[in-house]
N, C-alpha and C positions, 0 to 999 in steps of 0.2 A: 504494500500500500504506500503510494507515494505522498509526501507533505502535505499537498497541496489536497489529497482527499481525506487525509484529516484531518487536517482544518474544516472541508465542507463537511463530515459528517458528526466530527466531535465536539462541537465546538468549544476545541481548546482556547480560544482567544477571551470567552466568558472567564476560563480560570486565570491565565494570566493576568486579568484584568484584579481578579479575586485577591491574587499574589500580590499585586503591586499594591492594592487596597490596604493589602494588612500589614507592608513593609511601610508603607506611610503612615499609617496609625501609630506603628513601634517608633520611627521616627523622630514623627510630633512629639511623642510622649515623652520618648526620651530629651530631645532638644529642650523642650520647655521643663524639665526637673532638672536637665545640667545648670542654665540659666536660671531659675530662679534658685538654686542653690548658689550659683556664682552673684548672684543680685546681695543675698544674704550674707554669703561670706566678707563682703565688700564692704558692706552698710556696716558690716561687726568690727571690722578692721577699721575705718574712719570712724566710730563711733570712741573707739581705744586710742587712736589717734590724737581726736579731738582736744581729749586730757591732759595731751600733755605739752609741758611746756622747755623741755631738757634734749637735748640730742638723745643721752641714755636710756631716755624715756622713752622714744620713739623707736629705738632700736631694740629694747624688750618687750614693745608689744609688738612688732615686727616680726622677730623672732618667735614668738607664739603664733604668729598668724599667719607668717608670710606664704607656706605654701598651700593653705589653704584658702586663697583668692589670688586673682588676676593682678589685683593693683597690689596685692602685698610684694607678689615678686617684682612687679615694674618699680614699686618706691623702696625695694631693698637695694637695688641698683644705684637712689641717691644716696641712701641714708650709710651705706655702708662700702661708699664710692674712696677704693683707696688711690684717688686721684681729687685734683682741686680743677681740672681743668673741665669746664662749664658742658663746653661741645663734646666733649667726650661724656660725657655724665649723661646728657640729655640726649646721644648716639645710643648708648648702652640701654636707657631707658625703654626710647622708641622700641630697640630691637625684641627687647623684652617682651613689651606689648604686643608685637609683633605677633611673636615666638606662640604667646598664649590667644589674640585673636584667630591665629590659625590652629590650636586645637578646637575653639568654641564651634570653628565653622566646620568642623569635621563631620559629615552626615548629609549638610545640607546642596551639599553636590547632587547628591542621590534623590532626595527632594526635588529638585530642581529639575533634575531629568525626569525623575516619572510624573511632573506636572506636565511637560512636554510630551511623552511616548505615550501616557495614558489615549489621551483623543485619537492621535495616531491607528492605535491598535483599534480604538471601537471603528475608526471608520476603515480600518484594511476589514473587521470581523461585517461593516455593512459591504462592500464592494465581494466579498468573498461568499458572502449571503444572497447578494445577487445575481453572481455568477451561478450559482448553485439553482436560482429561479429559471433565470434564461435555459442552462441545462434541463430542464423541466417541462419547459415548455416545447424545446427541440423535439424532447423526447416522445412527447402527447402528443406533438402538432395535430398528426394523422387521425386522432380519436377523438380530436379537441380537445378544448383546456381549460382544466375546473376552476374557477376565477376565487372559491374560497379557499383552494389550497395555494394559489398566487399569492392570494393576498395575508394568507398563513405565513406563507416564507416573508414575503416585503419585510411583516412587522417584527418577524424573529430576526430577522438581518439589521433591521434600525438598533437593535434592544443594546448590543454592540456599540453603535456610536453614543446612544445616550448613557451607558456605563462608563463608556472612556471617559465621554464630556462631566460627568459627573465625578469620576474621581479626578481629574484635571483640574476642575475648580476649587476642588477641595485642598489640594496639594497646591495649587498657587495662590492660594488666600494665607492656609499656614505657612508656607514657605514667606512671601511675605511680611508675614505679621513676625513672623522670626528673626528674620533678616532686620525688620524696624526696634526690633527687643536688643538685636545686637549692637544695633546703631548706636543705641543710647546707654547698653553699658560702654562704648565704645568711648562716647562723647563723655560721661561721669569719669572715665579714669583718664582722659586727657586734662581736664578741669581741675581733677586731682592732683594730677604729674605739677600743671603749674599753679596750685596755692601750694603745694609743699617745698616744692624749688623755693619759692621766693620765702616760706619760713625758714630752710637750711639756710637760704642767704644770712637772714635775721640771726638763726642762729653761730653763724660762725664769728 
């Protein structure tokens, strides 16, 4: 049995669509409990911060915190910078942020694509649902052609594109709304980076 007549008769494309359904659910769920554990982690570390008023100070609740948020490691980079030279500090920093903005975005690649291949697949599963009708008709021509079993196939062949389109919108609304979640821890720990820069200045 060749690909192409299992796909017309099994339709595998319903399952794939199932597959990527439930890899995007795991996704979301996950993405949004890393982040708002990194939202937390963040808010606990400037909260400890806040306190204090001592380079030492800054650096023991640092060292409690630091690898447990994003901005702890990017502000261990100032606070325990065994350099004075400004541009380097704020090099090391950046990198840092960097370093941890590209684990937070790890996932949403995959996001990203099955927002894109979902619609895709429902409308290869309607064009492949219609080929399947046409074939159908070839077949009956001679005997005529039952117009409720035409119209049977039509709608099993659409069912395909409004699955895909349905998890497509789903997957690019979260993806989105994820993408804007990260923006703005993104923005919090830039804001961060410069009111603590210019307290080490103070403090030095």
């Amino acid at each position: 049995m060749t690909l192409l007549s299992l796909l017309l008769h099994g339709g595998i494309l319903m399952y794939v669509l199932l597959l990527i359904s439930i890899a995007v659910l795991g996704i979301v769920i996950e993405k949004y409990r890393q982040f708002i554990r990194v939202k937390r982690n963040n808010e606990k570390l400037a909260e400890l911060l806040q306190e204090q008023t001592k380079l030492e100070g800054y650096r023991t609740a640092l060292q409690a915190e630091e690898r447990k948020s994003p901005l702890g490691i990017m502000l261990s980079k100032l606070f325990f910078a065994q350099t004075d030279d400004q541009d380097l500090i704020s090099q090391s920093m950046e990198s840092a942020a960097n370093l941890e903005l590209h684990r937070l975005e790890k996932g949403m690649g995959w996001l990203s694509t099955f927002a894109a291949v979902a619609p895709l697949i429902g409308f290869l599963g309607t064009v492949i649902g219609m080929v399947r009708v046409f074939m159908s008709i070839q077949a009956h021509s001679s005997a005529g052609v039952d117009i409720s079993l035409l119209a049977g196939g039509i709608w099993e062949a659409l069912l395909t594109t409004i699955g895909g389109l349905i998890v497509g919108i789903i997957a690019i609304i979260f993806y989105n709304d994820l993408v804007q979640t990260l923006e703005n821890i993104v923005k919090d720990m830039q804001e961060s980076g410069i009111e603590y820069t210019i307290r080490m200045k103070n403090l030095s």
